[in-house]
N, C-alpha and C positions, 0 to 999 in steps of 0.2 A: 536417661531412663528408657529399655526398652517398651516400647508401643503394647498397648492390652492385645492380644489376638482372639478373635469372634471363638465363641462356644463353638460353633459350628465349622470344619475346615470347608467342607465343600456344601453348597445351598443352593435350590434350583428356588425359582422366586416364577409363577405362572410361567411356568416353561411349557411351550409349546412344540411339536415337532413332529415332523410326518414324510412321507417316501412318496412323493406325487399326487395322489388324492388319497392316497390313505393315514389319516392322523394315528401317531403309535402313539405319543405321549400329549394329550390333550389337557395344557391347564393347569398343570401342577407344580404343587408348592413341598417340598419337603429338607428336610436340610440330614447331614451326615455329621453325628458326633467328633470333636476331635480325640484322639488317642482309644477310639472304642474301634469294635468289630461289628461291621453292618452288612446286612446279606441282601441282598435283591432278589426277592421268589416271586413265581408267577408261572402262568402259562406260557407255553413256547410263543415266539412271536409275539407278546408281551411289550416288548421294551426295551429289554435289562440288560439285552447290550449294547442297543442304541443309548442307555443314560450315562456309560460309561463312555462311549467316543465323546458323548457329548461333553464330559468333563475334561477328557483330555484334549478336548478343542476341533479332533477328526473332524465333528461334524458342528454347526451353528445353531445356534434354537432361532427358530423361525420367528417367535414371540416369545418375551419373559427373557428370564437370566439364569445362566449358570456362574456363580460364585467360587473359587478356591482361593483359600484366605481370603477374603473380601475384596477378590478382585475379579471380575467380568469377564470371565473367560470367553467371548464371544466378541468382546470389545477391543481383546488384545491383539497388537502389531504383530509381526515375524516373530520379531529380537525376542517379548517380551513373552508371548508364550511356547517360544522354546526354551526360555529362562525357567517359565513354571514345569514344563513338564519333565526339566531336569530334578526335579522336585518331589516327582511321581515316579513310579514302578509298577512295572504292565507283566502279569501272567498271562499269554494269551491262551485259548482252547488247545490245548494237545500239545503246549508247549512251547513251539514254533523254533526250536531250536536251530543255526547253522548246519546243516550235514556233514558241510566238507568243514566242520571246523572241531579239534578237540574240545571236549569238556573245559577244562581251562580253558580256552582259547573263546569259549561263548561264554564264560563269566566275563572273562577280562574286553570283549566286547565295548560296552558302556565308556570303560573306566578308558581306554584304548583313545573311543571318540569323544570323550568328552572332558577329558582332562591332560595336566600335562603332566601327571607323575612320571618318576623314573621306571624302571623296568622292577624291580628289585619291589619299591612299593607297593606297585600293580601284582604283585606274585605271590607277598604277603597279604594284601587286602582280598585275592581272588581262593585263598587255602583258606583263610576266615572264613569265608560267604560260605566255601565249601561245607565248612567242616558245621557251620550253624545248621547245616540241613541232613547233614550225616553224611556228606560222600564225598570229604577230602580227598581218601582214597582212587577215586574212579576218576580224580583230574584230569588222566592221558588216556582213558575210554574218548572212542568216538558216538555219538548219538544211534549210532544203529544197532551199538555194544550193548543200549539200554532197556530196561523194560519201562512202560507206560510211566510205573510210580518212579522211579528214579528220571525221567524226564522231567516231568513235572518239578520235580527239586531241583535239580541243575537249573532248572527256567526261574525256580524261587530266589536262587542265588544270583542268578543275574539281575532280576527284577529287582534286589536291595544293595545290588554294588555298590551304587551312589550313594546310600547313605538316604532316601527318600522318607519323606513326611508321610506320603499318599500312598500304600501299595495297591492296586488293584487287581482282579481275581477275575476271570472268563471260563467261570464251568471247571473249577479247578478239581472237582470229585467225578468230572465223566468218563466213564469207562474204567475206572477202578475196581483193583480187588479190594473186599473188605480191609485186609491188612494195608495194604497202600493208602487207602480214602483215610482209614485211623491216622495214619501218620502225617499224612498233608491238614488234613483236620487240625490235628494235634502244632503242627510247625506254625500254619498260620496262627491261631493264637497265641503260642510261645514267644515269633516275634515279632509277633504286635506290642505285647508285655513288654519283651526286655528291650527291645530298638524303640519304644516311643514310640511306634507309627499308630497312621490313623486306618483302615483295612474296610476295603468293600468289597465285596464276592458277591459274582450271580449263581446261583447253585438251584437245583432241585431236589435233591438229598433233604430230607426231613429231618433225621433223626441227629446228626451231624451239625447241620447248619442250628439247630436250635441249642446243640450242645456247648457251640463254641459263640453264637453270637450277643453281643448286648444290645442290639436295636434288627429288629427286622423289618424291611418295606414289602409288600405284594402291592405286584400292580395286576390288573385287571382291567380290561376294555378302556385302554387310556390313561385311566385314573390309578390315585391311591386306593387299596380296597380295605389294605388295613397298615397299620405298623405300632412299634410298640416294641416292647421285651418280648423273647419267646413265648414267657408265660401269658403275656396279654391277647397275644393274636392265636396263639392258641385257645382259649375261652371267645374269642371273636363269635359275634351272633350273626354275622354277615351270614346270608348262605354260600356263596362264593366262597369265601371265605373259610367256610367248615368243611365244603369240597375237598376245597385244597390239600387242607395241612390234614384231613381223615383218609386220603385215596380213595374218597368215593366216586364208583364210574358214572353213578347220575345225578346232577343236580341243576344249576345254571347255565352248566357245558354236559352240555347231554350227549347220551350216550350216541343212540340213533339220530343222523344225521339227516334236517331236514328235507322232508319230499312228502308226497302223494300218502295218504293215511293207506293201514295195509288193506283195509277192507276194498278200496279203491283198485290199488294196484292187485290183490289175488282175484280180483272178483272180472276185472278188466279180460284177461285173457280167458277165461270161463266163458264169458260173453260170447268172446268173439268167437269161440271154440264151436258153442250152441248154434250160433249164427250161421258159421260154415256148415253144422252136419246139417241143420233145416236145408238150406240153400244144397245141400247134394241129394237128400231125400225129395224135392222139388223136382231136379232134373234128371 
């Protein structure tokens, strides 16, 4: 009898994590549906891509635990977490595709290193991935051939080569046209649906990310601020929170940044202004 697998694929349990004295993720406990779509929103500098290396093992929590399937990813050997991360699939920012390599040639990547198929299997498996994202077609393009959104998809195709449980998602709507963001929108949910996977993306796109997701996390100054369904964190009473997901320029992150009240700094050079014409009417 195959083993029960945790509700949750991936779970961070008082995870802890920081960049020399500055704590990014302070304390927290959250966990990632399995076979749902989860978004990671926040402010820049936030987190949200520090909580992803930290899944994928890049980085170690300092305190607490990262889990995928119910295994410690911080705890694991060489062998054992390049086992898991064969498991996973990484979109990173802007694609990160090979230059010198065709379309084909940066799908079939993965499948190249990490397995021993024939040639023949690898060329069928790599026109599938293709064609899931719509650009069978553009195989023997080179990455420079591309625009923005058709990078992004060739990156998608390689990130589900292997067949992964986990796909994860680095700002996968930045810099897009409307028409491109719809469609990468649209893909990742499609196959999350039909491949089984479980799907986390960090995004700042509102209207998108709420469209396609079924659990959303914000972090804020370390912490959880909110999470929940779309619908839930949107109704959130948080003020942060209401910042956020409304694009309003003042509230907790304010607008004017820190210093001297204005009456202070206009009134300062006035002074000194006065100051000087006395001191020349003087001499």
């Amino acid at each position: 009898m195959d083993p029960i697998k945790p509700e949750a694929l991936v779970e961070m349990r008082n995870l802890t994590f920081g960049y020399g004295e500055r704590v990014v993720l302070d304390d927290i406990s959250v966990t990632v549906p399995r076979g749902k779509v989860t978004a990671l929103m926040g402010a820049s500098g936030g987190g949200k891509t520090t909580l992803l290396r930290l899944i994928g093992g890049q980085n170690r929590a300092q305190s607490g635990a990262v889990l995928f399937d119910g295994q410690d990813v911080g705890a694991l050997d060489r062998a054992a977490l390049y086992a898991a991360r064969r498991r996973m699939g990484m979109l990173f920012q802007f694609g990160a595709l090979f230059a010198d390599l065709s379309v084909f040639e940066n799908v079939a990547f993965p499948l190249r290193e990490h397995t021993d198929l024939s040639d023949t299997m690898i060329r069928d498996i790599v026109l599938m991935k293709l064609n899931a994202v719509g650009l069978r077609g553009a195989r023997d393009l080179m990455p420079s051939d591309l625009s923005g959104g058709m990078v992004r998809r060739i990156a998608l195709a390689r990130a589900i080569a292997l067949d992964p449980e986990l796909v994860m998602y680095d700002e996968p709507f930045s810099g897009l046209d409307p028409i491109s963001l719809g469609t990468a929108a649209q893909l990742i949910r499609q196959l999350n649906d039909s491949m089984g996977l479980t799907s986390i993306f960090v995004s700042h796109e509102l209207e998108q990310t709420f469209a396609i997701s079924d659990h959303v996390i914000i972090l804020a100054n370390g912490k959880i601020a909110s999470q929940g369904t779309p619908a839930q964190v949107r109704v959130s009473t948080d003020p942060l929170v209401y910042q956020y997901v409304n694009g309003l320029s003042d509230g907790p992150v304010r607008f004017h940044y820190p210093g001297s009240s204005v009456e202070d700094d206009f009134a300062a050079p006035a002074l000194s202004a006065a100051v000087a014409v006395g001191a020349g009417l003087r001499s």
